[in-house]
FIKOLZA-1660 file (N, C-alpha, C; in steps of 0.1 Angstrom, whole numbers, plus 5000, padded with zeros to 4 digits):
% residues 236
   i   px   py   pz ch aa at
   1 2320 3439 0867  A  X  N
   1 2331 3434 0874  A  X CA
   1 2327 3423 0883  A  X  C
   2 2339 3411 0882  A  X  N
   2 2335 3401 0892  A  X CA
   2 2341 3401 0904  A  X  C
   3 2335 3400 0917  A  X  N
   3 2343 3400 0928  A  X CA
   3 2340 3391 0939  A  X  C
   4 2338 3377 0931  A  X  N
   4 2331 3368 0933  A  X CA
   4 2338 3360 0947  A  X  C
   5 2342 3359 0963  A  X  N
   5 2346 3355 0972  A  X CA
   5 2357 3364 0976  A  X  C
   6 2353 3381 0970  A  X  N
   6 2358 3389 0982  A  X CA
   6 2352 3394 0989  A  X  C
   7 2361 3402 1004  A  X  N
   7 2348 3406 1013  A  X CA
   7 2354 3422 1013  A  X  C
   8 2343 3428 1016  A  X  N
   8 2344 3443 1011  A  X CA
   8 2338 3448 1026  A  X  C
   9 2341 3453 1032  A  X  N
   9 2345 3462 1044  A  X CA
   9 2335 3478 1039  A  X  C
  10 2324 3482 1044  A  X  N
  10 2321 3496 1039  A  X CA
  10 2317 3502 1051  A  X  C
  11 2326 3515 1051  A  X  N
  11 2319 3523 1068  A  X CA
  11 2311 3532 1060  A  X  C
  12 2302 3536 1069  A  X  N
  12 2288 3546 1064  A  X CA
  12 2278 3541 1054  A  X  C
  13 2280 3527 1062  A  X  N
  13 2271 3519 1054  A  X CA
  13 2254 3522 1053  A  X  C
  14 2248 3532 1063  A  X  N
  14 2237 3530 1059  A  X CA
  14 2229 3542 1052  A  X  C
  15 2243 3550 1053  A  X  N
  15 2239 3563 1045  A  X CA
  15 2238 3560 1028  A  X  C
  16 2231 3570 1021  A  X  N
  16 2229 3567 1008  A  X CA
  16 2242 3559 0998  A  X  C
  17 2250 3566 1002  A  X  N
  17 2263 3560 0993  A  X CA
  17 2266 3547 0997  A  X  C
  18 2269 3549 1013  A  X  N
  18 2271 3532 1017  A  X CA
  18 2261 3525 1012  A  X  C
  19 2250 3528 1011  A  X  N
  19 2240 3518 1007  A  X CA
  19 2241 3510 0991  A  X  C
  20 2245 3523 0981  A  X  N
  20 2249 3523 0970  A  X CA
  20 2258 3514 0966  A  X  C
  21 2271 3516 0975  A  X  N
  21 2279 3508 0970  A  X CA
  21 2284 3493 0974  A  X  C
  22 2276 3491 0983  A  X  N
  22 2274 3483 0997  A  X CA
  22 2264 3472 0985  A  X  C
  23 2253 3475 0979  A  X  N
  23 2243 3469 0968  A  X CA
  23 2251 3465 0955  A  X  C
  24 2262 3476 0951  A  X  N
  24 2266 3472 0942  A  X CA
  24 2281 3460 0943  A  X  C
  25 2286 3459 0952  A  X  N
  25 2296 3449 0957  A  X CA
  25 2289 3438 0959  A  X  C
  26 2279 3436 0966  A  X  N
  26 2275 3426 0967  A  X CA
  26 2261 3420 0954  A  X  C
  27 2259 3425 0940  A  X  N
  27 2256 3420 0928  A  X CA
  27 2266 3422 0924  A  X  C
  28 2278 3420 0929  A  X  N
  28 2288 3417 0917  A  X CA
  28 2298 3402 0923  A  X  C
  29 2293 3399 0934  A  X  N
  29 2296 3388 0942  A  X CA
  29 2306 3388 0955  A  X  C
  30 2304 3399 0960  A  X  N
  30 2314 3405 0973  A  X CA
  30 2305 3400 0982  A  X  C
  31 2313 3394 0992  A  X  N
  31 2309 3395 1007  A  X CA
  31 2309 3407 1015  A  X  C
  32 2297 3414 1019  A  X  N
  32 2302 3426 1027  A  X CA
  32 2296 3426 1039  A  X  C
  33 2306 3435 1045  A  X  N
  33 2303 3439 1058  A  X CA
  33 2299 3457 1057  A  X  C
  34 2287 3455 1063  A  X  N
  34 2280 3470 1068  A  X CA
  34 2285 3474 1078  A  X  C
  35 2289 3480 1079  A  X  N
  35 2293 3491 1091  A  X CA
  35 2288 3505 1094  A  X  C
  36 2284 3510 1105  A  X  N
  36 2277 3518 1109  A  X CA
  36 2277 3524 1122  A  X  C
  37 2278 3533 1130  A  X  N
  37 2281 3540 1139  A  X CA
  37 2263 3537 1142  A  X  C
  38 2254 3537 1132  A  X  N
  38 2239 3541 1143  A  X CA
  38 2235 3527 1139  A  X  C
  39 2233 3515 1147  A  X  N
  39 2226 3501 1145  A  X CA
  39 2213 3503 1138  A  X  C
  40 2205 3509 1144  A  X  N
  40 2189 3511 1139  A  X CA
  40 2190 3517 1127  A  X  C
  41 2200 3525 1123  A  X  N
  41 2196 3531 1109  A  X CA
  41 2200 3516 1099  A  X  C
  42 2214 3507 1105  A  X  N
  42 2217 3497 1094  A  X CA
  42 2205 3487 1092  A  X  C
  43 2201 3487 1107  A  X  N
  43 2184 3481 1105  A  X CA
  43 2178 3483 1098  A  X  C
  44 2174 3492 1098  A  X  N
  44 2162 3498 1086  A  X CA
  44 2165 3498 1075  A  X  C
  45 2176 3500 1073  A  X  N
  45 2184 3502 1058  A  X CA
  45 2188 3488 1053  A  X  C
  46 2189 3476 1058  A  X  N
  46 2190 3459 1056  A  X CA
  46 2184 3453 1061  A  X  C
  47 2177 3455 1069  A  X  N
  47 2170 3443 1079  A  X CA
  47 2180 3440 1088  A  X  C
  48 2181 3427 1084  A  X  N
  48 2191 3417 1093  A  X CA
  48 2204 3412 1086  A  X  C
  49 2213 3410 1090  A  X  N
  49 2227 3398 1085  A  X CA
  49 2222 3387 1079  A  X  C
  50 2223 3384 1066  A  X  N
  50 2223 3372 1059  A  X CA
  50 2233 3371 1049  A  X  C
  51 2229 3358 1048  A  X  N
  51 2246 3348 1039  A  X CA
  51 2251 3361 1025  A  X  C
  52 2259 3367 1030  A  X  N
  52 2270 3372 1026  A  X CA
  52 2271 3385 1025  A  X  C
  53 2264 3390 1037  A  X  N
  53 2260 3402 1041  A  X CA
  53 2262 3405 1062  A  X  C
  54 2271 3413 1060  A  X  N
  54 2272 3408 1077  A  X CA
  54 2269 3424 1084  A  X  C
  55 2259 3428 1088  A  X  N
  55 2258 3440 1095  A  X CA
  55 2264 3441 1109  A  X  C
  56 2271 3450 1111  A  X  N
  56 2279 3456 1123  A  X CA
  56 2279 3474 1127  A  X  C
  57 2277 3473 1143  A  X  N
  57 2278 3488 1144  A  X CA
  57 2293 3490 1151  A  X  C
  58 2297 3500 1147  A  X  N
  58 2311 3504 1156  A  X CA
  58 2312 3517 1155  A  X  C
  59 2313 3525 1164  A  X  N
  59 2320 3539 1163  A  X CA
  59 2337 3541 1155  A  X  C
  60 2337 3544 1148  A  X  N
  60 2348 3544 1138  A  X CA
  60 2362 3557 1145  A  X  C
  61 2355 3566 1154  A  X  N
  61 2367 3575 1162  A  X CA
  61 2371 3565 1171  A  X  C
  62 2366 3556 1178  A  X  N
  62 2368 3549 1188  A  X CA
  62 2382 3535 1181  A  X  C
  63 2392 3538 1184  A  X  N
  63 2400 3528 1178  A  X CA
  63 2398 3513 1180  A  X  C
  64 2397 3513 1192  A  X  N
  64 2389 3491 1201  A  X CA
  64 2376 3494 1194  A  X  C
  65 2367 3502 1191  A  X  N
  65 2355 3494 1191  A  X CA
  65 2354 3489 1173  A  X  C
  66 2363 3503 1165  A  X  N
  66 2367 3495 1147  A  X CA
  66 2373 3482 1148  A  X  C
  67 2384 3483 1156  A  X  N
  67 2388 3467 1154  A  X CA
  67 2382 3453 1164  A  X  C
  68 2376 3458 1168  A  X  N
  68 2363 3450 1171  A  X CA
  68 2355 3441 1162  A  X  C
  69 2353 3454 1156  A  X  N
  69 2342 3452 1145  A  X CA
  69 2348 3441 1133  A  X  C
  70 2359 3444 1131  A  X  N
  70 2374 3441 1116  A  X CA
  70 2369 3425 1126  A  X  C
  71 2374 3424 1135  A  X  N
  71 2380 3411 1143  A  X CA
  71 2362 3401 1141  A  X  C
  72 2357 3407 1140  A  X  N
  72 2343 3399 1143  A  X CA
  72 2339 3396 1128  A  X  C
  73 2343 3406 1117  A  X  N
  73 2341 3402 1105  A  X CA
  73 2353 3390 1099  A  X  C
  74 2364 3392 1102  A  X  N
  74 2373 3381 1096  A  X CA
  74 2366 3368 1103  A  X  C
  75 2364 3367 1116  A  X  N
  75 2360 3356 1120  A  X CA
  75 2345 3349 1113  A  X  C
  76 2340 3356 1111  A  X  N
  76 2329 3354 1101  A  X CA
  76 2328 3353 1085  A  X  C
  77 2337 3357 1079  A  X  N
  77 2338 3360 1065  A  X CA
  77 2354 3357 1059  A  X  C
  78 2360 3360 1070  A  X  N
  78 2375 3361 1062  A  X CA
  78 2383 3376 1063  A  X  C
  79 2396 3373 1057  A  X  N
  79 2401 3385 1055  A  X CA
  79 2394 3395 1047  A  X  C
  80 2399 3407 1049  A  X  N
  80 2391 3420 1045  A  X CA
  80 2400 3421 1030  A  X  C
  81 2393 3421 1020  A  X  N
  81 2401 3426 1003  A  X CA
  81 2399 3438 0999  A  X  C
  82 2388 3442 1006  A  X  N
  82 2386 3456 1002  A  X CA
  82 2376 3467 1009  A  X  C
  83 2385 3476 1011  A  X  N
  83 2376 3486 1020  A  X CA
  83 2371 3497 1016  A  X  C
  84 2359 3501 1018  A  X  N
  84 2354 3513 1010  A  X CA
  84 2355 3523 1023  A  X  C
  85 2363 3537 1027  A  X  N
  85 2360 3546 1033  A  X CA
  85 2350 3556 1034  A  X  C
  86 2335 3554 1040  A  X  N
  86 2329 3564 1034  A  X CA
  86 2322 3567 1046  A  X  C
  87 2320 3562 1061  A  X  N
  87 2319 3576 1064  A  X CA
  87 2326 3588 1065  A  X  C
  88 2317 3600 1073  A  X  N
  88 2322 3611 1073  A  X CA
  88 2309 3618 1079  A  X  C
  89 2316 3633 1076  A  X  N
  89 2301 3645 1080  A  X CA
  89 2308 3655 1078  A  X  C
  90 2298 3662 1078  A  X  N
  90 2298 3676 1070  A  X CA
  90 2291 3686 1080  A  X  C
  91 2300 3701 1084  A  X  N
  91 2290 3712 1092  A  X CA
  91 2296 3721 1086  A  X  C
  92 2289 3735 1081  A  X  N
  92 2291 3748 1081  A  X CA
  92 2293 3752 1096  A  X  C
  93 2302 3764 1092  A  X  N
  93 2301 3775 1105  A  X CA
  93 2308 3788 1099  A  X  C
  94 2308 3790 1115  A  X  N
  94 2317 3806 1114  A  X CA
  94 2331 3813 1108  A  X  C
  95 2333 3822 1100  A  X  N
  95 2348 3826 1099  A  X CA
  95 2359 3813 1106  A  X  C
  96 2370 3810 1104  A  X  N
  96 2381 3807 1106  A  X CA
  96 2383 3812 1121  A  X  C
  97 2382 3825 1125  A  X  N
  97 2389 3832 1137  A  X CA
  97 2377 3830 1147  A  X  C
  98 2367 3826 1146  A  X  N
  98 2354 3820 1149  A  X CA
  98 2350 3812 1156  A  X  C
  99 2354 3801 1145  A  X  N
  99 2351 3786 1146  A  X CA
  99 2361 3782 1159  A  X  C
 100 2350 3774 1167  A  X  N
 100 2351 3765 1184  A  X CA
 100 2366 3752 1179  A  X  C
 101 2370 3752 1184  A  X  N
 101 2380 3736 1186  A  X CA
 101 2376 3726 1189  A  X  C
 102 2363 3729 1193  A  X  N
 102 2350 3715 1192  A  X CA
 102 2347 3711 1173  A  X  C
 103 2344 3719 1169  A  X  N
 103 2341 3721 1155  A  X CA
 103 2353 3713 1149  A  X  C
 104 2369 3722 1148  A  X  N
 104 2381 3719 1143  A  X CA
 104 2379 3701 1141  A  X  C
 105 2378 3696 1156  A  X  N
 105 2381 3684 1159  A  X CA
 105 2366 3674 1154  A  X  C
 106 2359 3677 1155  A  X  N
 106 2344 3669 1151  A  X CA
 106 2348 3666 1135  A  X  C
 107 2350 3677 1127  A  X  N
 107 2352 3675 1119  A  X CA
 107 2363 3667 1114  A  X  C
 108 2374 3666 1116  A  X  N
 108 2389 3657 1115  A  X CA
 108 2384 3645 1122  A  X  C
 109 2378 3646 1129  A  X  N
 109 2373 3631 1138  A  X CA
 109 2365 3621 1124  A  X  C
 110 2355 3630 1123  A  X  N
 110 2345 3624 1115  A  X CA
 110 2350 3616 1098  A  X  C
 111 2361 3628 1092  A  X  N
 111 2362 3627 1080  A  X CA
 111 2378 3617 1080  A  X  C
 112 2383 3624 1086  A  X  N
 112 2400 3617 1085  A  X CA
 112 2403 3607 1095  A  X  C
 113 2403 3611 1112  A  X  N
 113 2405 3601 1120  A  X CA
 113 2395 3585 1116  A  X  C
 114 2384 3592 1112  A  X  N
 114 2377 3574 1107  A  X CA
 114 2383 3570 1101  A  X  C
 115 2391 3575 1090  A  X  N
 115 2402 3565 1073  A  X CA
 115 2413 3562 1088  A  X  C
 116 2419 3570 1090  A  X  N
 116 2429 3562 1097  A  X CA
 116 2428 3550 1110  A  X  C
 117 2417 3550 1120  A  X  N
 117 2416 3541 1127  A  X CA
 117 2409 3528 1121  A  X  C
 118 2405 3533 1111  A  X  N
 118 2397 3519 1104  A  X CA
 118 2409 3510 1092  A  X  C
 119 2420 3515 1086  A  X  N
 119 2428 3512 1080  A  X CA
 119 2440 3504 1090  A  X  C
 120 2443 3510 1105  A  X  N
 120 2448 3507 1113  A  X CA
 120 2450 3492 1116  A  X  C
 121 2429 3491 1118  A  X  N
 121 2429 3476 1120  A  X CA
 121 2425 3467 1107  A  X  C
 122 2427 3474 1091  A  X  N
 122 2424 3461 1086  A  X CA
 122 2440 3458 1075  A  X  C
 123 2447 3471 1071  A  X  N
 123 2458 3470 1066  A  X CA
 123 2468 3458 1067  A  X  C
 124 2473 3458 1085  A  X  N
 124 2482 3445 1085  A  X CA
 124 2483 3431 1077  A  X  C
 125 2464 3432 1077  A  X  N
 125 2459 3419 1065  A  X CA
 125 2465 3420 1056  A  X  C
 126 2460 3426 1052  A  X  N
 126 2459 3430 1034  A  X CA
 126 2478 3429 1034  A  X  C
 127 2485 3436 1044  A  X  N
 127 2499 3435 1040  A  X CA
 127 2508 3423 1041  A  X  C
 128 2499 3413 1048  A  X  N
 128 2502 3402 1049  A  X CA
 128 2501 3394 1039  A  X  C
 129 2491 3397 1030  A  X  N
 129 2488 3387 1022  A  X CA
 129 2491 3395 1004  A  X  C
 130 2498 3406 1005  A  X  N
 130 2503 3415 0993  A  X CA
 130 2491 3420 0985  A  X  C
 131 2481 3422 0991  A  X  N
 131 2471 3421 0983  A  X CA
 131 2459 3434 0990  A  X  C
 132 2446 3441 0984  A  X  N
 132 2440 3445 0990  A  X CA
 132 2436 3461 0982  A  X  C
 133 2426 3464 0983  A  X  N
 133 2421 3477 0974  A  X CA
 133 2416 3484 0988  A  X  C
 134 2417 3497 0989  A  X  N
 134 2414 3508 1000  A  X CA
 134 2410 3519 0986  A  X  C
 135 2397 3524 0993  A  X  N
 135 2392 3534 0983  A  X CA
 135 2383 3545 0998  A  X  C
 136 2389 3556 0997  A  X  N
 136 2383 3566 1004  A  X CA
 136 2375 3577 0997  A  X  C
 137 2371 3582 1005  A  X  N
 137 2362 3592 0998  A  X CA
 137 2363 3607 1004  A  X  C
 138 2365 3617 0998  A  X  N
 138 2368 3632 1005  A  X CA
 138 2356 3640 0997  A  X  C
 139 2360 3652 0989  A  X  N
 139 2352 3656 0982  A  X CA
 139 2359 3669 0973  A  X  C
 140 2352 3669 0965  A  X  N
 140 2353 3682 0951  A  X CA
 140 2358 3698 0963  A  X  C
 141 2352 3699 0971  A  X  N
 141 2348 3714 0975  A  X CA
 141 2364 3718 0980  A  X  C
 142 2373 3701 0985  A  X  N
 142 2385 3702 0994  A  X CA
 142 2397 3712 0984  A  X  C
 143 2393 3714 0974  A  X  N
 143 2403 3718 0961  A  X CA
 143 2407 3730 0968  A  X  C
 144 2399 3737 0973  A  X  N
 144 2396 3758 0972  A  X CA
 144 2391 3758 0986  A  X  C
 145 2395 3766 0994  A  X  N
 145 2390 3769 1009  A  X CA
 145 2378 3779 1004  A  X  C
 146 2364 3778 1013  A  X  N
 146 2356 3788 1009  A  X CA
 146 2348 3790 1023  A  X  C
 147 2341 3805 1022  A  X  N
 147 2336 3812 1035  A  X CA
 147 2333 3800 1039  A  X  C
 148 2332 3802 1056  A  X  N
 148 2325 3788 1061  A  X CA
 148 2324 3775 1062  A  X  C
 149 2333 3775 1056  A  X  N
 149 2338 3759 1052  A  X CA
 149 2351 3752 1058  A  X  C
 150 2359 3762 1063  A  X  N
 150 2373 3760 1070  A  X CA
 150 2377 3745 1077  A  X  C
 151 2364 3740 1081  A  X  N
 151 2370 3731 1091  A  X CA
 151 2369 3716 1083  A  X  C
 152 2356 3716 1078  A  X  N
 152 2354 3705 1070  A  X CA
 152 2360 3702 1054  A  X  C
 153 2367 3717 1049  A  X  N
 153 2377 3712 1038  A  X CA
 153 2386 3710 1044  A  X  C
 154 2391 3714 1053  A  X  N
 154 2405 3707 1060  A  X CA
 154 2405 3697 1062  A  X  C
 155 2395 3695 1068  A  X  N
 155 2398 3673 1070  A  X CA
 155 2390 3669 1051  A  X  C
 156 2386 3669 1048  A  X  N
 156 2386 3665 1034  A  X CA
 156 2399 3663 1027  A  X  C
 157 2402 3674 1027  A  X  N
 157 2421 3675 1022  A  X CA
 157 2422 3665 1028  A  X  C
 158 2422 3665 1042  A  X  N
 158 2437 3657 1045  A  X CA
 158 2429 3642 1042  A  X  C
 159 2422 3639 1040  A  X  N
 159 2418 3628 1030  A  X CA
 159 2425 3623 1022  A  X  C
 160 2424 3630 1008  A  X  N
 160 2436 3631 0996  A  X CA
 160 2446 3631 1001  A  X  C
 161 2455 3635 1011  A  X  N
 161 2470 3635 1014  A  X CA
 161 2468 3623 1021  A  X  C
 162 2461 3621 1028  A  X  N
 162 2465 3603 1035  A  X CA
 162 2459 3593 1023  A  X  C
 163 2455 3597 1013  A  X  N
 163 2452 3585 1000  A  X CA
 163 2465 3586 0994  A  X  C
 164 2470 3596 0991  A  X  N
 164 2486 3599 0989  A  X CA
 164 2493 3593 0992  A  X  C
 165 2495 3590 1004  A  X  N
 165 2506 3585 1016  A  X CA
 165 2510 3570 1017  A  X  C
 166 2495 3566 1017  A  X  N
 166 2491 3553 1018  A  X CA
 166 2493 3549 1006  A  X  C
 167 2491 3555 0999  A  X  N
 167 2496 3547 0984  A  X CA
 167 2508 3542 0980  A  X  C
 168 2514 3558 0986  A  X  N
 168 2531 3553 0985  A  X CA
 168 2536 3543 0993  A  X  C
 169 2531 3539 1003  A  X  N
 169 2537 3537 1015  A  X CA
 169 2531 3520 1008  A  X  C
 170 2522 3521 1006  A  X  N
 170 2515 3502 1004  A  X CA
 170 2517 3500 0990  A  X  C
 171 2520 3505 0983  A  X  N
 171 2522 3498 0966  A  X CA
 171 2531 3488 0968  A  X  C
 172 2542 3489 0976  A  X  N
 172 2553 3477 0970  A  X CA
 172 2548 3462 0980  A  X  C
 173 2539 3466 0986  A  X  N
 173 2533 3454 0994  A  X CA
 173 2517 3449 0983  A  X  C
 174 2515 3455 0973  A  X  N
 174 2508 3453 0963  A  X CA
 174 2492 3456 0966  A  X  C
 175 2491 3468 0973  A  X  N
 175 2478 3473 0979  A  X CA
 175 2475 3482 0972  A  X  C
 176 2464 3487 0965  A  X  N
 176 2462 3497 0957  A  X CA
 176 2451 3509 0967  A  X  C
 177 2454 3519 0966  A  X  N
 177 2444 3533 0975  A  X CA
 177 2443 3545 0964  A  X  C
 178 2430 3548 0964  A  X  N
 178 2428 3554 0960  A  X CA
 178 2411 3566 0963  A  X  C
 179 2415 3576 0962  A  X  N
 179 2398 3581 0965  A  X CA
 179 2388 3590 0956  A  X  C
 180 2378 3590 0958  A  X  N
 180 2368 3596 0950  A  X CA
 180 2367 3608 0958  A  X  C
 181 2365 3623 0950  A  X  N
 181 2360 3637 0955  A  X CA
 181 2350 3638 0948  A  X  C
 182 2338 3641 0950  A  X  N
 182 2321 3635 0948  A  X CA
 182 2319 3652 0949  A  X  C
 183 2308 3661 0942  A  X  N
 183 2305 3669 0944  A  X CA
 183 2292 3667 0947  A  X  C
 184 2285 3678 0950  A  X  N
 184 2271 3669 0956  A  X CA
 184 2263 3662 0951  A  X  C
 185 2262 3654 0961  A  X  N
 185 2249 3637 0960  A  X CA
 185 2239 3641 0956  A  X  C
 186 2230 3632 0946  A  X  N
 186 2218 3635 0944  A  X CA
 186 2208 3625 0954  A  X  C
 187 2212 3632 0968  A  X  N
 187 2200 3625 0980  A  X CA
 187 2188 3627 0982  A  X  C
 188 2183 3622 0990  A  X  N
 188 2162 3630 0992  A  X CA
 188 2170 3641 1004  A  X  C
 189 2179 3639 1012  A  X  N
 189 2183 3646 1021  A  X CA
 189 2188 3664 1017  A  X  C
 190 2199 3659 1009  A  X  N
 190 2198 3673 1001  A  X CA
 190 2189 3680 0990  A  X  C
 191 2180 3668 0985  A  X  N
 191 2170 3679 0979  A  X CA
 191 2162 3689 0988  A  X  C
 192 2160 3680 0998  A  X  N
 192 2149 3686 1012  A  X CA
 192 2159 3699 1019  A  X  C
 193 2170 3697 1018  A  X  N
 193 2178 3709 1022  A  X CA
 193 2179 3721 1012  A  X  C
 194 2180 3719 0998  A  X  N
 194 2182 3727 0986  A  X CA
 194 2173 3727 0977  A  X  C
 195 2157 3728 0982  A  X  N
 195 2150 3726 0973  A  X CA
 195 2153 3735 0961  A  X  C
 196 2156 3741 0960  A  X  N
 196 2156 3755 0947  A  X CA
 196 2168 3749 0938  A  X  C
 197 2178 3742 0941  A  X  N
 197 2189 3738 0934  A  X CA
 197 2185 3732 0920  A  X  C
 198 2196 3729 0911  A  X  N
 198 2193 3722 0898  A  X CA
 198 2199 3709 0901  A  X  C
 199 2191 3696 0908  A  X  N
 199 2198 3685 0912  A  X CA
 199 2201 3675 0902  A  X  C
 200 2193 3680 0887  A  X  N
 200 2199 3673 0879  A  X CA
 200 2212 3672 0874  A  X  C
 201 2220 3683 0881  A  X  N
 201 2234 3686 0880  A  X CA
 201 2244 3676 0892  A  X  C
 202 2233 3671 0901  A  X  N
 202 2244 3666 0907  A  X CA
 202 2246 3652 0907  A  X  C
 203 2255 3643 0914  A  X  N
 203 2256 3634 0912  A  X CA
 203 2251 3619 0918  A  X  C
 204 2243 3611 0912  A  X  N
 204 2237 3601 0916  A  X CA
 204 2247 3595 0927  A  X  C
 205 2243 3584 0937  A  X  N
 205 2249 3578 0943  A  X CA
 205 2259 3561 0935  A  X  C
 206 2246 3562 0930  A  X  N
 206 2249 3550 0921  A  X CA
 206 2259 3550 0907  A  X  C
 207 2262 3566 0904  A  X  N
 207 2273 3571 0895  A  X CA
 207 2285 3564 0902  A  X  C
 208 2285 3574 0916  A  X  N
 208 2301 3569 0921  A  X CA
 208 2301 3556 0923  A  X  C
 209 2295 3548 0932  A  X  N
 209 2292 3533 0933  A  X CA
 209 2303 3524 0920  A  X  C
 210 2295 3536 0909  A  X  N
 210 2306 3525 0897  A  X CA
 210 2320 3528 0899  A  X  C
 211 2321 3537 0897  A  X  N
 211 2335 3546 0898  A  X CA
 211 2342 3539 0913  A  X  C
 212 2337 3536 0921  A  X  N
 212 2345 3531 0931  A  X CA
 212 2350 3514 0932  A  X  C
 213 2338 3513 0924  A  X  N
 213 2337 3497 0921  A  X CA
 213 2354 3496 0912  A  X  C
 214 2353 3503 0905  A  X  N
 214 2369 3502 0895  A  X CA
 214 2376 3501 0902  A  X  C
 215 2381 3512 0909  A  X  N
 215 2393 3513 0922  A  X CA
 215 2391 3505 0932  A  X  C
 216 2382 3490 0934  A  X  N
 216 2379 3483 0941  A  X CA
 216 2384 3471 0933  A  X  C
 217 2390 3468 0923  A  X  N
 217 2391 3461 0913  A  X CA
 217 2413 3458 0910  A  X  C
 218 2412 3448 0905  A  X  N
 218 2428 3447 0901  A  X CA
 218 2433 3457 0889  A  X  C
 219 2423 3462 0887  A  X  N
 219 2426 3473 0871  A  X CA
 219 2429 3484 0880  A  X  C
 220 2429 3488 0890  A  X  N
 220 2430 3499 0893  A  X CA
 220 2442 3500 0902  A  X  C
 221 2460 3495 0903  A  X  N
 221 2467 3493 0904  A  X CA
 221 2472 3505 0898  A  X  C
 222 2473 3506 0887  A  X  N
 222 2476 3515 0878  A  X CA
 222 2475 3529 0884  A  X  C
 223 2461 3534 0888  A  X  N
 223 2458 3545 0890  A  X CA
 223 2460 3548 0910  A  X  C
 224 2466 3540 0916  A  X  N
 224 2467 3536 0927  A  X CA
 224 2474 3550 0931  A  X  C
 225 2472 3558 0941  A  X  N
 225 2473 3574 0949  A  X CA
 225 2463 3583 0942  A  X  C
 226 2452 3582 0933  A  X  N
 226 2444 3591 0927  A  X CA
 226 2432 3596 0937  A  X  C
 227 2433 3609 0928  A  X  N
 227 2421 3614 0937  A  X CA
 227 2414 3619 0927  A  X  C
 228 2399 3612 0923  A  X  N
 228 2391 3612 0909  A  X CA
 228 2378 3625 0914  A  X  C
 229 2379 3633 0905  A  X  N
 229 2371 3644 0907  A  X CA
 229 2356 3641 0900  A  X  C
 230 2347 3638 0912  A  X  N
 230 2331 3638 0902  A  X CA
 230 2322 3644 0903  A  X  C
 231 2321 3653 0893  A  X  N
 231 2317 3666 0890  A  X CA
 231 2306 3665 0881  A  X  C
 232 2303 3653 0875  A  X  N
 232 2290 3650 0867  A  X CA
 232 2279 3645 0864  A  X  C
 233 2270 3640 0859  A  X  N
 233 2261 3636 0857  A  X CA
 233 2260 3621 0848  A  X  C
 234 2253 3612 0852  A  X  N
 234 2254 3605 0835  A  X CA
 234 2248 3605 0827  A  X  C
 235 2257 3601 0815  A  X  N
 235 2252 3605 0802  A  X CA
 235 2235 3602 0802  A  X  C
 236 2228 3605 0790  A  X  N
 236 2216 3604 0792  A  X CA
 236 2205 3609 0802  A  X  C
% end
């Protein structure tokens, strides 16, 4: 795919996936902007900002300091064409009747208030100019509530229902949204967590990367409110 003088917007840029897809927008001719909540990790993980590569830190709960960020990249690159949603975070805990309202909220903070305060400030664009791909990311697990999991399938879901929303709500302005539900990453992070697991079962970073790259694309109009389940491996 060519995406030769657009600029691509990725939060959780220095985690594996951001990195993934963050590499693959920009070999297909995207301008992007890194974004990241920890600076030192985008460090490590890019070095430095170069021509057509713009690193930025912003806390993504913080509504001024995303559109900070949005305001500092159009001034440098242009309007935003396309935004990849991908941070987030993930905690187990206790039972439902259990679990702290610190937890409830960390989690909705992390996974859903980031899509919506980061969308907040770059939408207007995109509605201004009829144009623009938004691709979020939730996950496989949000399908089925399970022990321990209460707080962080909840904001997952509501992931998919604000990919939903937004879909409806931006099609006729000619914005396409769409998200990926990823079942587990094949990271050094979670092998070190699960060593005993079959990781050949799970899914590269660079699988979804492609799969997001579509829905980052004018082909993917069509499939514009989807929520793509990736549950596999690739071939070979």
């Amino acid at each position: 795919m060519n995406f030769d003088g657009k600029v691509a917007l990725i939060t959780g840029a220095a985690g594996n996936l951001g990195r993934a897809v963050g590499a693959a927008l920009h070999a297909s001719g995207a301008n992007v902007v890194l974004v990241d909540v920890d600076a030192r990790a985008l460090t490590d993980a890019y070095g430095a900002s170069v021509e057509r590569r713009l690193l930025l830190a912003a806390d993504l709960i913080d509504e001024a300091s995303i559109a900070s960020a949005v305001q500092v990249a159009r001034e440098k690159l242009g309007q935003i064409d396309i935004l990849c949603n991908i941070a987030g975070g993930f905690a187990s805990g206790p039972p439902v009747h259990e679990t702290p309202a610190a937890l409830w909220r960390r989690m909705f903070d992390l996974n859903a208030m980031s899509v919506v305060n980061t969308v907040k400030a770059i939408v207007p664009g995109m509605i201004e100019r009829k144009a623009g791909n938004i691709i979020n990311v939730a996950a496989a697990a949000s399908v089925r509530g399970q022990p321990g999991m209460a707080a962080y399938i909840l904001a997952k879901n509501a992931v998919v229902r604000l990919t939903e929303s937004m879909a409806a709500e931006l099609r006729p302005h000619g914005i396409c949204v769409g998200c990926v539900m990823p079942t587990i990453i094949d990271t050094p992070q979670n092998r070190a967590a699960m060593p005993d697991a079959d990781a050949s079962q799970w899914t590269p970073p660079e699988a979804i990367a492609e799969v997001m790259l579509f829905l980052a694309s004018d082909a993917a109009m069509i499939v514009s409110g989807c929520a793509i389940a990736l549950s596999g491996t690739r071939r070979g």
